[in-house]
C-alpha positions in Angstrom: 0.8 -14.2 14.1 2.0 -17.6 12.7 2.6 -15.6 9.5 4.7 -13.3 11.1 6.6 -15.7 13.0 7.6 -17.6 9.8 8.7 -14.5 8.1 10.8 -13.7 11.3 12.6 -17.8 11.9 12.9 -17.3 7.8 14.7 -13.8 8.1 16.9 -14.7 11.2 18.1 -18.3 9.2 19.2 -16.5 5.7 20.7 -13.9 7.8 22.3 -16.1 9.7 23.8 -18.4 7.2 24.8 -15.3 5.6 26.8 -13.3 7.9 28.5 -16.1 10.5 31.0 -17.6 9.6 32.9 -18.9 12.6 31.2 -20.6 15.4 34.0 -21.0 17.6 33.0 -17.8 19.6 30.1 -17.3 21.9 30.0 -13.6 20.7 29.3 -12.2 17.2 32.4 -10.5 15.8 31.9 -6.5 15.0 32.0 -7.6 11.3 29.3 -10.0 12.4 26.9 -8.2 14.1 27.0 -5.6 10.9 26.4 -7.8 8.7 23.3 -9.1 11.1 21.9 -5.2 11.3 22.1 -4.4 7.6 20.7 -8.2 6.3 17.8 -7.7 8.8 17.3 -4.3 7.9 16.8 -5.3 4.4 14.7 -7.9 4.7 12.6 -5.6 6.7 12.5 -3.1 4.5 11.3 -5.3 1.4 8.7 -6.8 3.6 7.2 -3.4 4.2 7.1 -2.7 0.4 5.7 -6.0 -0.2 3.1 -5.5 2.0 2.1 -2.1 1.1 1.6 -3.1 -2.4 -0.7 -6.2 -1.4 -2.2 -3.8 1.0 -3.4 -1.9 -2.3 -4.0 -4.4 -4.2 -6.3 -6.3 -1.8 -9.6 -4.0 -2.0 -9.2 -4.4 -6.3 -9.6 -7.8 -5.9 -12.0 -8.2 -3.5 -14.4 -5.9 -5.6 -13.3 -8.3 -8.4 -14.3 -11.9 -6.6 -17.6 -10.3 -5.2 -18.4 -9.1 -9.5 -17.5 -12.4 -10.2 -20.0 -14.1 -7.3 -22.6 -10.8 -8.9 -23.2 -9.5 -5.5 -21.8 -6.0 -5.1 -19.1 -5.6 -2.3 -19.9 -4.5 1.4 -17.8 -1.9 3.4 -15.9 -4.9 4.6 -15.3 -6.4 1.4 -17.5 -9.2 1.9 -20.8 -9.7 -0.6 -23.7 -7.3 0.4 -26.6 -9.7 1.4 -30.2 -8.5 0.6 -31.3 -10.6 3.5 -31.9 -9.0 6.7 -29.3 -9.5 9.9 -30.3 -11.9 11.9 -31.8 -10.1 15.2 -34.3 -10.3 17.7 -37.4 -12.0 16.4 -40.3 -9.4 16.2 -43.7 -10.2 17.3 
């Protein structure tokens, strides 16, 4: 969440600073408002690709740290342990 938020305050400042120009109005212009929709659309857009690359990228590197630790990955990514889950003791 707090990464989503800073990519949203980050998006909403550079468009911002981009596309107002006059601040003497309490409503955007037409010009304005434009501008607003197509630099957030953008920004939006490369953020999706962005994260569907490191979407596919993330599973190669996982499998990568847990070779380098020599423990073979888990379905979650996380090292395989060889030790048994903790439980209920048995008597």
């Amino acid at each position: 969440l707090r990464d989503f938020l800073l990519v949203y305050n980050r998006m909403t400042e550079l468009c911002f600073r981009h596309c107002v120009c006059n601040l003497n109005y309490r409503l955007l212009t037409g010009r304005e408002e434009s501008c607003l929709d197509s630099c957030a659309a953008r920004l939006v857009r490369a953020n999706h690709r962005l994260m569907g690359a490191y979407v596919g990228l993330v599973p190669a590197m996982l499998q990568r740290r847990a070779a380098e630790y020599g423990a073979p990955a888990g379905p979650s990514g996380l090292p395989a342990s060889s030790e048994p889950a903790p439980g209920p003791a048995e008597s």
